[in-house]
ROMI-636682 format. One record per residue (C-alpha): residue number from 1; residue in three letters; x, y, z. Coordinates in nm, 2 decimals. Layout:
// ROMI-636682
  pos  code      px      py      pz
  NUM   ALA       X       Y       Z
...
// end
This chain:
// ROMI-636682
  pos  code      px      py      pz
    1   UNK    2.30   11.81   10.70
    2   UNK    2.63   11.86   10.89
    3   UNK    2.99   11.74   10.64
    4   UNK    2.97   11.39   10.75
    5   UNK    2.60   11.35   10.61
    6   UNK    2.75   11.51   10.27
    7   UNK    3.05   11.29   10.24
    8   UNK    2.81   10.95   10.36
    9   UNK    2.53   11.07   10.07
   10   UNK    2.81   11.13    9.74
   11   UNK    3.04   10.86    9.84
   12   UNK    3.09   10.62    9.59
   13   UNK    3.17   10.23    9.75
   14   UNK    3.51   10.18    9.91
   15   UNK    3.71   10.22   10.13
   16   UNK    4.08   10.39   10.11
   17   UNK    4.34   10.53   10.33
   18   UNK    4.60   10.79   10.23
   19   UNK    4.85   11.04   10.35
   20   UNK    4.98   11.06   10.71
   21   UNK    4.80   11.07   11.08
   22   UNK    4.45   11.18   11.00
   23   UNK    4.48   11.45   10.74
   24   UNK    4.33   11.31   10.44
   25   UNK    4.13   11.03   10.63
   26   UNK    3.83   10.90   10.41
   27   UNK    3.52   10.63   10.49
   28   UNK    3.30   10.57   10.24
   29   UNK    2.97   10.39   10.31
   30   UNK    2.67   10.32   10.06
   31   UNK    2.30   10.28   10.19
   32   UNK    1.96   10.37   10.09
   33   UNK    1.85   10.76   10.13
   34   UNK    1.58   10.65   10.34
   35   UNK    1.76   10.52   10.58
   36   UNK    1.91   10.88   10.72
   37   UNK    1.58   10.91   10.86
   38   UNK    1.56   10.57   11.08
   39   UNK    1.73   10.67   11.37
   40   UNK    1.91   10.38   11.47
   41   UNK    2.09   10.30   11.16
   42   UNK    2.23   10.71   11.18
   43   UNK    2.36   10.62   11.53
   44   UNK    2.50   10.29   11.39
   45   UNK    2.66   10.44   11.10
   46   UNK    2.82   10.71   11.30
   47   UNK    2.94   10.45   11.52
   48   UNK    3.08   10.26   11.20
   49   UNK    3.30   10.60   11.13
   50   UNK    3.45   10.62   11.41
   51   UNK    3.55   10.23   11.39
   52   UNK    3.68   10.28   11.05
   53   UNK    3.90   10.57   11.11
   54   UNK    4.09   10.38   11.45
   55   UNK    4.13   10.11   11.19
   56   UNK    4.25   10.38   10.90
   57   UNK    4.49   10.52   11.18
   58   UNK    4.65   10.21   11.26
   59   UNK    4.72   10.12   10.86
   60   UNK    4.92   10.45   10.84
   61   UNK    5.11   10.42   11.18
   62   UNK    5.18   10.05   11.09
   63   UNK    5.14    9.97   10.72
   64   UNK    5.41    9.68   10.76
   65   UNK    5.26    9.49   11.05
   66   UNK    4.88    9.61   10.98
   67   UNK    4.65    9.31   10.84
   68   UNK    4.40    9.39   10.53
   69   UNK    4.11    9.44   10.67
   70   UNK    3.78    9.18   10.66
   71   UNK    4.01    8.90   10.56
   72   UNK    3.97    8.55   10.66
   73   UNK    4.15    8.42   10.95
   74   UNK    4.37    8.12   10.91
   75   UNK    4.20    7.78   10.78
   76   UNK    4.40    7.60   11.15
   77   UNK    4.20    7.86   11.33
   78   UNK    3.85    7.67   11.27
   79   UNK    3.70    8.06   11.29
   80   UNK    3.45    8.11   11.00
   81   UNK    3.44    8.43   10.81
   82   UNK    3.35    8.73   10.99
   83   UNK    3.05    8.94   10.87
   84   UNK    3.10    9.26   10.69
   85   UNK    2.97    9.57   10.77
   86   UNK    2.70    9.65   10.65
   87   UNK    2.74    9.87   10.35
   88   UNK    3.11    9.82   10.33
   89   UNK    3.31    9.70   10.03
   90   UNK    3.72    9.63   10.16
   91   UNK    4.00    9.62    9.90
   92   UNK    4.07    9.28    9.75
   93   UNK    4.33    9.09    9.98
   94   UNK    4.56    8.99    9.72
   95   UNK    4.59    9.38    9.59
   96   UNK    4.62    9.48    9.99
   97   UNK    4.88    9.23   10.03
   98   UNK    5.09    9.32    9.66
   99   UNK    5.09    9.67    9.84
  100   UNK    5.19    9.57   10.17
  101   UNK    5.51    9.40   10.04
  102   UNK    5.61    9.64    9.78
  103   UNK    5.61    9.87   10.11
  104   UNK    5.83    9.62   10.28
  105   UNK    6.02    9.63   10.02
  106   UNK    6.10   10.01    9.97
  107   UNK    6.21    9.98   10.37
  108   UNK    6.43    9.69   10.35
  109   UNK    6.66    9.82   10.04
  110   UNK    7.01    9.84   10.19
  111   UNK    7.21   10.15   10.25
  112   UNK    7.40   10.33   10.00
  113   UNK    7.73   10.34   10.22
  114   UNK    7.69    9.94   10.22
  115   UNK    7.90    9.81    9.96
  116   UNK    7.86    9.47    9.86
  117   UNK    8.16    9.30    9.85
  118   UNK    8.18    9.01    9.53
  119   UNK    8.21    8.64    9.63
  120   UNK    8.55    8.52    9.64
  121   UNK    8.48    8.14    9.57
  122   UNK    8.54    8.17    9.16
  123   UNK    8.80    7.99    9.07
  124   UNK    8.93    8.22    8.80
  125   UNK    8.98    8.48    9.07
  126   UNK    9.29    8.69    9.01
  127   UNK    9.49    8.69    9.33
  128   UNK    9.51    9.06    9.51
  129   UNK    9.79    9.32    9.42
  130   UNK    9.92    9.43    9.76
  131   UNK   10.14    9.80    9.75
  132   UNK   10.45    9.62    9.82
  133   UNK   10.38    9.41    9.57
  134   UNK   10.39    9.68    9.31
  135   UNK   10.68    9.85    9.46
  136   UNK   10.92    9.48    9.47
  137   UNK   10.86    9.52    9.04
  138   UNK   10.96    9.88    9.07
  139   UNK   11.25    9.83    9.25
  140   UNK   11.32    9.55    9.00
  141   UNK   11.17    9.58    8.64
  142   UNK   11.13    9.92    8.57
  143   UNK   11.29   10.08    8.26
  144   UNK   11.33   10.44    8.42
  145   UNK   11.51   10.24    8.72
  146   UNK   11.71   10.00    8.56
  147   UNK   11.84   10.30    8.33
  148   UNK   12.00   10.49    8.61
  149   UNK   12.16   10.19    8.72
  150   UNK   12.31   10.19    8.40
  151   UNK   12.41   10.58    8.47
  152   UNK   12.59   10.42    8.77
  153   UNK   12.78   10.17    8.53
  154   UNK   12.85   10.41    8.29
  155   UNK   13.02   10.60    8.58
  156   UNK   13.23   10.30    8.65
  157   UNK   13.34   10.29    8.33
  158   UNK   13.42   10.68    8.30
  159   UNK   13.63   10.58    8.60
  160   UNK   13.80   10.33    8.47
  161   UNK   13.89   10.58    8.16
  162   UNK   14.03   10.82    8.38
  163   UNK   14.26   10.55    8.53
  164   UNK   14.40   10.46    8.18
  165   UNK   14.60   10.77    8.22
  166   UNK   14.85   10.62    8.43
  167   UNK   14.89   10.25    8.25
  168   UNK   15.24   10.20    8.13
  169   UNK   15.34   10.25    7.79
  170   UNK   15.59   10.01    7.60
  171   UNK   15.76   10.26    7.35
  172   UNK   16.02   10.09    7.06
  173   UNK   16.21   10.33    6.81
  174   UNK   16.42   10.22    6.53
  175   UNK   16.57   10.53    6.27
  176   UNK   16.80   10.54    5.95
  177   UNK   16.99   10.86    5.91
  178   UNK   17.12   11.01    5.62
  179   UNK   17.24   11.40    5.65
  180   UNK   17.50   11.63    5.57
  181   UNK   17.83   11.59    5.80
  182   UNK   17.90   11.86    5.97
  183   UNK   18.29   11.70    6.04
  184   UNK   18.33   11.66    5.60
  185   UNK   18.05   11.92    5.47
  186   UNK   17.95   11.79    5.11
  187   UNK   17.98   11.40    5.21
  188   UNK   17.74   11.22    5.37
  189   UNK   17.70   11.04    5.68
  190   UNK   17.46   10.78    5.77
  191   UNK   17.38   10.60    6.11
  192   UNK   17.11   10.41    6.30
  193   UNK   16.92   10.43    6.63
  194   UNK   16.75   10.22    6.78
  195   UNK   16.56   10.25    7.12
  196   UNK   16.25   10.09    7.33
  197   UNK   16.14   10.10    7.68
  198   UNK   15.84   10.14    7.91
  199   UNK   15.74   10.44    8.12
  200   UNK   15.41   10.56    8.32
  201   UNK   15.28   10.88    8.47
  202   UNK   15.23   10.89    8.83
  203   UNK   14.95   11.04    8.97
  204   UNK   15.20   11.27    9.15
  205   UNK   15.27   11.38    8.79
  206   UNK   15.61   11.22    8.78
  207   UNK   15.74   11.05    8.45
  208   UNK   15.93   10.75    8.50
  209   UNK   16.08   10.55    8.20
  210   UNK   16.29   10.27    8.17
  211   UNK   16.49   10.11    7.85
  212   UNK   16.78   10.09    7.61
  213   UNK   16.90   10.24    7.32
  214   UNK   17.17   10.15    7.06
  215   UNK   17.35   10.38    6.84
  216   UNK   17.61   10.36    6.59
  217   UNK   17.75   10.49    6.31
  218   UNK   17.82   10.84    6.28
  219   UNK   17.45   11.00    6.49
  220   UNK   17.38   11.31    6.45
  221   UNK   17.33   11.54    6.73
  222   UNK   17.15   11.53    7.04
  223   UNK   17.18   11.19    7.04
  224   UNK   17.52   11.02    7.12
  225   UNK   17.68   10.74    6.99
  226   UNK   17.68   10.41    7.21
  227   UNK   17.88   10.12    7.26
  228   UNK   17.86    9.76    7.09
  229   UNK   17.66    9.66    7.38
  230   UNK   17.41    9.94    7.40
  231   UNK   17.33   10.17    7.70
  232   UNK   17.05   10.06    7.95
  233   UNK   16.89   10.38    8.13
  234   UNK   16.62   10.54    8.32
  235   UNK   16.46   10.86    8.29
  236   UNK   16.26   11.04    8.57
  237   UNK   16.06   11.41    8.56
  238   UNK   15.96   11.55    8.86
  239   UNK   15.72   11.84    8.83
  240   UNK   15.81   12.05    9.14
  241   UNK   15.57   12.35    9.14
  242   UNK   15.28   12.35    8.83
  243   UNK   15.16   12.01    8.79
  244   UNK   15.29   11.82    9.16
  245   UNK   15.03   11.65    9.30
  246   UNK   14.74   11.82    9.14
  247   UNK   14.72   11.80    8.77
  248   UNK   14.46   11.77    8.50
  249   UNK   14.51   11.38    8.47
  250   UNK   14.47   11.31    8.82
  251   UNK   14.22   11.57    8.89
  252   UNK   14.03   11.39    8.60
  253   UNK   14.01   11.05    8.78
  254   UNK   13.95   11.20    9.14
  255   UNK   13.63   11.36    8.97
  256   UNK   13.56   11.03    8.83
  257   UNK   13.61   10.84    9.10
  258   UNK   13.32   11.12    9.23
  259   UNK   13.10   11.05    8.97
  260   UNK   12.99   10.72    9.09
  261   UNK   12.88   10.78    9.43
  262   UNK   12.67   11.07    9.22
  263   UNK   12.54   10.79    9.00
  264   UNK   12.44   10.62    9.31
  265   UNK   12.25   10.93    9.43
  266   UNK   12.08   11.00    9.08
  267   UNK   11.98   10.64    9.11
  268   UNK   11.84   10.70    9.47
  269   UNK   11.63   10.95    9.35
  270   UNK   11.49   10.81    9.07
  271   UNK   11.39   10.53    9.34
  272   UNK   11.21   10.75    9.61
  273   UNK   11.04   10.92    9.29
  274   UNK   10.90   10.65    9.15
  275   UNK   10.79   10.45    9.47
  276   UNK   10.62   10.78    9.55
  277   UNK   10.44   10.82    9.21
  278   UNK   10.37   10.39    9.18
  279   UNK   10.24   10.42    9.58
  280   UNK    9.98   10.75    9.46
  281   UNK    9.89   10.56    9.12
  282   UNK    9.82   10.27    9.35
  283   UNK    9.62   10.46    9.59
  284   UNK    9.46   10.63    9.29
  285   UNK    9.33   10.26    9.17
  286   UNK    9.19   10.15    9.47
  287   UNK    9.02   10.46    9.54
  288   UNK    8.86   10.48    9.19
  289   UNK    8.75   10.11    9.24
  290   UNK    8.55   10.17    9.54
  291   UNK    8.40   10.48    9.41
  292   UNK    8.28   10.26    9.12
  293   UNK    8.16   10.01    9.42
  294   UNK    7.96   10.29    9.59
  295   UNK    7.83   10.40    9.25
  296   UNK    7.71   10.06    9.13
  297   UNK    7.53    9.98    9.42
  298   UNK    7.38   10.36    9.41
  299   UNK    7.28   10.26    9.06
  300   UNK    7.16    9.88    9.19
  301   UNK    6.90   10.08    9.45
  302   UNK    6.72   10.31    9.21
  303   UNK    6.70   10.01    8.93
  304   UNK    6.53    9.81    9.27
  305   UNK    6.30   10.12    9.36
  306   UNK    6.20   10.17    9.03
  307   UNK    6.04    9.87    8.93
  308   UNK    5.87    9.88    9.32
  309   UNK    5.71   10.22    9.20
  310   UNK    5.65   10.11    8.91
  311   UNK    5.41    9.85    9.10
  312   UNK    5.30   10.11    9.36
  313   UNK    5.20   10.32    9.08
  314   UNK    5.02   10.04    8.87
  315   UNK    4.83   10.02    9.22
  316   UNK    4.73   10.30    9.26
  317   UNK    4.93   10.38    9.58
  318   UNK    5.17   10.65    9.37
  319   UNK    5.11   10.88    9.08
  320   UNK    5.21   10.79    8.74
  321   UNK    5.48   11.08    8.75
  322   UNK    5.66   10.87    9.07
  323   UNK    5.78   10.63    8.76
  324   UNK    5.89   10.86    8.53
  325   UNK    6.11   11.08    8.81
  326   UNK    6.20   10.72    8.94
  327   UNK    6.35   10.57    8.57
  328   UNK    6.56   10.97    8.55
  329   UNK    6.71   10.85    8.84
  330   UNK    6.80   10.53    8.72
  331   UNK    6.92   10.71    8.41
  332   UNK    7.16   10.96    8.60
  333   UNK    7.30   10.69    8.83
  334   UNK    7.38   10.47    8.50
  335   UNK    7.56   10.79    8.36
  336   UNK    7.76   10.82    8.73
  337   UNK    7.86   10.48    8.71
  338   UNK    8.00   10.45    8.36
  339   UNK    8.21   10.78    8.46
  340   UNK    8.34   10.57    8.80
  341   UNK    8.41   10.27    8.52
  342   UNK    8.60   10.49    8.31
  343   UNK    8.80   10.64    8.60
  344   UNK    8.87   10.36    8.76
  345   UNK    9.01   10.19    8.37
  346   UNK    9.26   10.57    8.38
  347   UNK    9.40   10.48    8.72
  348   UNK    9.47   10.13    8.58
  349   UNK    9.63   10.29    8.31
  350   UNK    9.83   10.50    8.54
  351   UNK    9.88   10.20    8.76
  352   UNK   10.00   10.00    8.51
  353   UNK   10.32   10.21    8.39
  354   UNK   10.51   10.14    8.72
  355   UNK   10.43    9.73    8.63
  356   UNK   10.69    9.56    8.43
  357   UNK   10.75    9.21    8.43
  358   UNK   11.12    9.02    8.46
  359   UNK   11.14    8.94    8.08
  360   UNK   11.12    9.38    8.00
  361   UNK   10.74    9.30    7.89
  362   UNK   10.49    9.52    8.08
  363   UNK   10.27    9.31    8.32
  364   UNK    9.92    9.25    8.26
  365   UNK    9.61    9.59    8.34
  366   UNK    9.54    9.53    8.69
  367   UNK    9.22    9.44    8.70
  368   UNK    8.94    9.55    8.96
  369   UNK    8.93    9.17    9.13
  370   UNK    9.27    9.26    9.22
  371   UNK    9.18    9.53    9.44
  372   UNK    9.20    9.49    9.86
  373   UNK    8.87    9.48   10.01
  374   UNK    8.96    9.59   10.37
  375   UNK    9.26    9.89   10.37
  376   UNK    9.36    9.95   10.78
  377   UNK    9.21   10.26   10.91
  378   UNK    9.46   10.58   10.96
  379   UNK    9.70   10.62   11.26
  380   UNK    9.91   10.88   11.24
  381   UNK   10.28   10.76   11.36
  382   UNK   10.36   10.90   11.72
  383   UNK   10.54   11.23   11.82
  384   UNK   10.90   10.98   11.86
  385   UNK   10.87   10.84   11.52
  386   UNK   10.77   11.23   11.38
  387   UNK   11.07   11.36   11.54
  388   UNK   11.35   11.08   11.45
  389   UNK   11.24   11.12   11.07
  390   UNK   11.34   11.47   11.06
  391   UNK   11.62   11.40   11.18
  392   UNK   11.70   11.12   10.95
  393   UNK   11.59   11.29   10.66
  394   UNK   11.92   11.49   10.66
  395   UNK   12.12   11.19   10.65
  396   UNK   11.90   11.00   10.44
  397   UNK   11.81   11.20   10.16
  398   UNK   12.00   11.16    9.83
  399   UNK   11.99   11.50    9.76
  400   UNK   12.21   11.71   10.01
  401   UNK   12.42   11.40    9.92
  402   UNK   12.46   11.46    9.56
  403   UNK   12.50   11.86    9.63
  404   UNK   12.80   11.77    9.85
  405   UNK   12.93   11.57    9.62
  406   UNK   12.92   11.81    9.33
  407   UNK   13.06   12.08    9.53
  408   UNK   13.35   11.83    9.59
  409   UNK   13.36   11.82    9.25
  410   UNK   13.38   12.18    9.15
  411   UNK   13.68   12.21    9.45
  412   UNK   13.91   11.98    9.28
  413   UNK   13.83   12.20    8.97
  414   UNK   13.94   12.51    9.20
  415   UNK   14.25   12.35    9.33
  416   UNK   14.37   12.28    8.94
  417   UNK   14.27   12.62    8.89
  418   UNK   14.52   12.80    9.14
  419   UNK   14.80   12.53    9.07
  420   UNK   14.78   12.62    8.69
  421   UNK   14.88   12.98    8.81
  422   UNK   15.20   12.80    8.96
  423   UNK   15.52   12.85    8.69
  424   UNK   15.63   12.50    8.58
  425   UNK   15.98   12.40    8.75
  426   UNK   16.04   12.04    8.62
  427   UNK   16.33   11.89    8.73
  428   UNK   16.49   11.56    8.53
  429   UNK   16.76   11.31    8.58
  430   UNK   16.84   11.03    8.36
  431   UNK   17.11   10.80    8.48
  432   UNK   17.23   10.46    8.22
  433   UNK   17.53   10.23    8.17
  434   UNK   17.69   10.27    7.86
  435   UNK   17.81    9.88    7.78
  436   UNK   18.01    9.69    7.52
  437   UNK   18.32    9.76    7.30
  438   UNK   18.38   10.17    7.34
  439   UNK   18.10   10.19    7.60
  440   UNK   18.21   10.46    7.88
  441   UNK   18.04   10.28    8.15
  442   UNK   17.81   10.53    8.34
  443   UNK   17.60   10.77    8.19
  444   UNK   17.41   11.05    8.34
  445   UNK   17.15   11.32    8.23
  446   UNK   17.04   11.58    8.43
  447   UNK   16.83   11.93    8.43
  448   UNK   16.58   12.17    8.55
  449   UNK   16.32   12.34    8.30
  450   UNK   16.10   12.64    8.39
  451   UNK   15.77   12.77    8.22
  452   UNK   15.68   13.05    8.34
  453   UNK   15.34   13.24    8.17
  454   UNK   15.33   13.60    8.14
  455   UNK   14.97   13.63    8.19
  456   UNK   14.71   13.39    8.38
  457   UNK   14.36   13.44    8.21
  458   UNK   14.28   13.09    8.19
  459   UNK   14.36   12.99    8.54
  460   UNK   14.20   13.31    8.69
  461   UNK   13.88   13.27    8.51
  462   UNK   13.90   12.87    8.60
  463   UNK   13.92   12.99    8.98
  464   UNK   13.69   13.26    8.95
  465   UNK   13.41   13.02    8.81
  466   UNK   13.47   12.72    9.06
  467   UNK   13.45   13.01    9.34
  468   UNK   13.12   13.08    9.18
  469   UNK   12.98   12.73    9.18
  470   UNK   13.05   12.65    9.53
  471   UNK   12.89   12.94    9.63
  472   UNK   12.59   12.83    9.44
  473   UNK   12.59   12.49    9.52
  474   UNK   12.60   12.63    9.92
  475   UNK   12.30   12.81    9.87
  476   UNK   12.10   12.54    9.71
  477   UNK   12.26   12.30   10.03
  478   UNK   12.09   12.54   10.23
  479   UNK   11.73   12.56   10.04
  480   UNK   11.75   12.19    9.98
  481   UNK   11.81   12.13   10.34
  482   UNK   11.52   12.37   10.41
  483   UNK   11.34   12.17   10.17
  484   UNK   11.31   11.82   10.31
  485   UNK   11.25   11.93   10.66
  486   UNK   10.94   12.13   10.57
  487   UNK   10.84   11.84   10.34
  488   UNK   10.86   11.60   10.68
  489   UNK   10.66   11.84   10.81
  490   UNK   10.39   11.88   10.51
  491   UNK   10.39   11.52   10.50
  492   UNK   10.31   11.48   10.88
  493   UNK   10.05   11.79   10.84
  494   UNK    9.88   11.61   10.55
  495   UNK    9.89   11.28   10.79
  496   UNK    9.69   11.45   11.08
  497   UNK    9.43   11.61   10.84
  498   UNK    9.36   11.35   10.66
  499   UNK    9.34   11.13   10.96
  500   UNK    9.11   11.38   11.11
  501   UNK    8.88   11.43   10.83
  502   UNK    8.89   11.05   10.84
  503   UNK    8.69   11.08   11.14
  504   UNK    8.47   11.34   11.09
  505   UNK    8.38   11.15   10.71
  506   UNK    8.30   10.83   10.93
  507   UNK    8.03   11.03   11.11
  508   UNK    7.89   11.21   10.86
  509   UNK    7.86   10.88   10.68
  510   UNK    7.68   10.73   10.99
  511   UNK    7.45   11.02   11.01
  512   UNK    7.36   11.02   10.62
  513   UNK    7.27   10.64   10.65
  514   UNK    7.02   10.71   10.87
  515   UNK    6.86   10.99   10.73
  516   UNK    6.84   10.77   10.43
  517   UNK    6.71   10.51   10.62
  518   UNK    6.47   10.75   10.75
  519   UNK    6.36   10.90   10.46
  520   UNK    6.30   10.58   10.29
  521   UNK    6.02   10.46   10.59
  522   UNK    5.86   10.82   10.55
  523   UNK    5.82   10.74   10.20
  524   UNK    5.71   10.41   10.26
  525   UNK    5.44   10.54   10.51
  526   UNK    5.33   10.85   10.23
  527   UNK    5.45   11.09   10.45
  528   UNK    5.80   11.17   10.17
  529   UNK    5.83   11.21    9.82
  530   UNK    6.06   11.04    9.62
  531   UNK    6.29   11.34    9.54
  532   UNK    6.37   11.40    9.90
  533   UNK    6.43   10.94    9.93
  534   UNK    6.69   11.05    9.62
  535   UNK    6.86   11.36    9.77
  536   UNK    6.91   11.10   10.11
  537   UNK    7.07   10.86    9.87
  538   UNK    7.27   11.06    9.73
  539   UNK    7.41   11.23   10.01
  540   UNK    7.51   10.93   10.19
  541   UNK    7.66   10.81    9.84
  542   UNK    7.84   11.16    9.84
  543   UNK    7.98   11.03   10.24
  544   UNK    8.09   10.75   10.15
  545   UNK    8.27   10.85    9.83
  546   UNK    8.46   11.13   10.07
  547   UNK    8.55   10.86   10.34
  548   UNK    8.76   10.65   10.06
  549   UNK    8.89   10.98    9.87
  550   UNK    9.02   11.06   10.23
  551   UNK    9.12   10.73   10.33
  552   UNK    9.31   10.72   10.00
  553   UNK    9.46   11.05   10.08
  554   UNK    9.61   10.96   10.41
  555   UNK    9.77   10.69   10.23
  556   UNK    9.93   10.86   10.01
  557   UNK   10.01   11.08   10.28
  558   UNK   10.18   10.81   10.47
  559   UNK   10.42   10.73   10.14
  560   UNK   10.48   11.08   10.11
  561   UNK   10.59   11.09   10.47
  562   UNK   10.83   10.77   10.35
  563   UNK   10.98   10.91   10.08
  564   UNK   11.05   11.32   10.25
  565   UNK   11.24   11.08   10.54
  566   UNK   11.39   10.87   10.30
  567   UNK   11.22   10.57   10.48
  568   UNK   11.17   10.36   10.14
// end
């Protein structure tokens, strides 16, 4: 008795079909011993094998499109049942049918890389936060912000301190003397002085002042008695060496008069720095929000799949074990996805510290509604473009700005530096008109005073540290300088990557969906297991989670490449 007269005399009735192609191809048949002796039921039962494994052939190559077999045709036909083999017992057509479409429905799940957008037709639909958006209440609500424009008001007002130095000053002086006489020693002599006016300082470091005095009685020495009608004057110091033209008081307002262009440069780059960081956060946000997208409908699939094989399995397509390594699945996914939920609530977080409202109150989270469902793909700005922003970063960039302006700073504390080792030649004139009974008529006053130090320690360390500081402040021009054109060119580097892995993420997400796509009809058709239908998943899960990390990237790339050119 060859194998095929074993497997017809211990098979049990039924007929199945598993594996792939023909290697695990079964036809079970049950007849009466006797009947392997009649010779034409042998030729007709052979015969019957070979029918039955064409029509096993054709389940596995088509188990979608394949019919059950010995089912009745349609009631519109008029056809009557047909006649079953003999010694044939088929598979119930409902449970054929419950099989066939959780098989459809194993090939029909979409792709991992698909993300299903939400419905936009609720009502209560929070409109969506565009980047300029967030960077209009940067520029106009944020603390950080809004304090250095303070700065650059408290530098106005430093200015205006520095300018007080040269408002005029209304002066009055009234005296009583009583003193020994040095005409009558022993008696004593009394007399009264009175004098007001109004002078300034000149920025030249002149002293003008203007007034009248009145003096009587007997006055004591320097000052001079006047007539009835008092003596109208004016005074005027010239400093002709130490102190002309460069002096502490107008060398103090120069510097303040610097210190609000700084202000307007320290405000400048708290601007580009926080447009940068609000621009990454943003980025940041969205990414983490489509992650989460690509993770819930990850999670969505297995929960689908699971409750198929669980069917499958109940079936008796699958083996029991099929559930359990299905519901892991479903287990880890639910694990990845509540990670994605809590990244993406951190970059809302982040986000949320660059949003402040008009009234000082921060703005409301930004919510993941709010994110923009279709971001424009990268293009890298053209070689032109490239080229004009490294030129315009050295204009453009508060930086070199502010160095220049410090070092202008530390000069003007040089050139008081090597006046102060000037001796101090001061020359004064005071002419008057002496008026009333006894007045003389024209008075005069006139002198030169000299100061001249011994030693110049002060001035020479003074010099010797503004030197210093210059020097300093050229060598940081020259790393700064250094430093904005290479991060142009890091920027633009960082553009072309990204763009380029872009590319390359694009395709390898095309080719992972349909592997996965692949893998999921071989399992449908027996001929995969559902470890390898999860590693597909997976890996095209993986693609798409890189094509928005490096879409994200380039962005962030691009508002880098603002903010080294000074573009924002």
């Amino acid at each position: 008795m060859n194998l095929f007269h074993q497997k017809i005399a211990f098979a049990q009735p039924g007929f199945r079909v598993r594996g792939s192609g023909f290697r695990e191809i079964h036809c079970f048949l049950s007849f009466h011993p006797l009947i392997m002796r009649d010779t034409v039921k042998l030729v007709f039962l052979h015969l019957a094998g070979l029918i039955f494994v064409v029509i096993g052939a054709g389940l596995i190559a088509h188990p979608v499109m394949a019919q059950p077999a010995f089912t009745k045709t349609s009631a519109s036909s008029g056809n009557q049942t047909d006649p079953p083999i003999p010694g044939v017992v088929a598979l119930s057509d409902a449970r054929t049918e419950k099989s066939l479409s959780v098989r459809r429905l194993l090939v029909n799940v979409p792709s991992v890389g698909v993300i299903q957008q939400p419905s936009s037709s609720g009502s209560s639909q929070l409109p969506v936060l565009q980047l300029d958006e967030v960077l209009v209440q940067v520029e106009a609500n944020h603390p950080k912000l809004l304090g250095a424009d303070v700065e650059r008001r408290i530098a106005s007002a430093k200015r205006l301190e520095k300018e007080g130095a040269f408002d005029p000053i209304g002066e009055i002086t009234n005296e009583y003397l009583r003193y020994n006489s040095s005409s009558s020693p022993g008696k004593p002599s009394e007399a009264f002085t009175n004098e007001f006016g109004v002078g300034f300082l000149t920025r030249y470091g002149a002293k003008i002042f203007a007034g009248y005095r009145f003096n009587q009685e007997k006055v004591k020495s320097p000052l001079s008695l006047t007539g009835e009608g008092g003596e109208y004057f004016v005074a005027l110091k010239i400093p002709l060496l130490r102190g002309a033209r460069i002096n502490e008081k107008s060398i103090a307002e120069r510097q303040a008069r610097l210190g609000e262009p700084l202000a307007d440069v320290n405000f400048a780059q708290n601007r580009l720095d926080l447009l940068l960081k609000a621009s990454v956060s943003y980025w940041d946000w969205v990414a983490a929000k489509r992650k989460m997208d690509v993770a819930r409908n990850l999670l969505d699939i297995a929960r689908f799949r699971s409750t198929a094989i669980q069917e499958r399995a109940d079936l008796g397509d699958l083996p029991p074990i099929d559930k359990v390594e299905a519901e892991q699945e479903v287990r880890r996914r639910e694990g990845n996805l509540t990670k994605s939920e809590r990244d993406l609530q951190k970059a809302a977080f982040k986000l949320s510290l660059f949003l402040w409202q008009d009234n000082g109150l921060p703005a409301p989270l930004p919510v993941a509604d709010q994110v923009p469902v279709i971001t424009p793909p990268p293009v890298v700005p053209a070689i032109d473009v490239i080229t004009r922003a490294r030129t315009e970063a050295i204009d453009r960039r508060p930086e070199l700005r502010g160095l220049q302006i410090q070092r202008d700073i530390t000069q003007l504390d040089l050139d008081l530096a090597q006046n102060q080792r000037l001796p101090a030649v001061d020359f004064t004139v005071s002419p008057g008109r002496d008026v009333g009974f006894q007045g003389i008529g024209s008075t005069i006053k006139a002198g030169v005073s000299i100061t001249l130090p011994l030693r110049q320690r002060t001035a020479d360390g003074r010099a010797a540290a503004s030197r210093l500081k210059i020097q300093k402040l050229e060598l940081e021009t020259r790393s700064e300088r250094l430093r904005i054109l290479t991060e142009v060119d890091d920027a633009v580097s960082a553009l072309q990557t990204a763009e380029q892995r872009y590319q390359a993420a694009q395709q390898e997400l095309q080719l992972a969906t349909t592997l996965e796509r692949g893998e999921r009809d071989r399992f449908a058709l027996g001929d995969s297991t559902l470890f390898l239908v999860n590693q597909r998943e997976r890996a095209t899960a993986e693609a798409a989670t890189k094509v928005i990390e490096v879409q994200a990237e380039f962005e962030q790339a691009k508002a880098a490449f603002r903010a080294a050119a000074g573009q924002f």
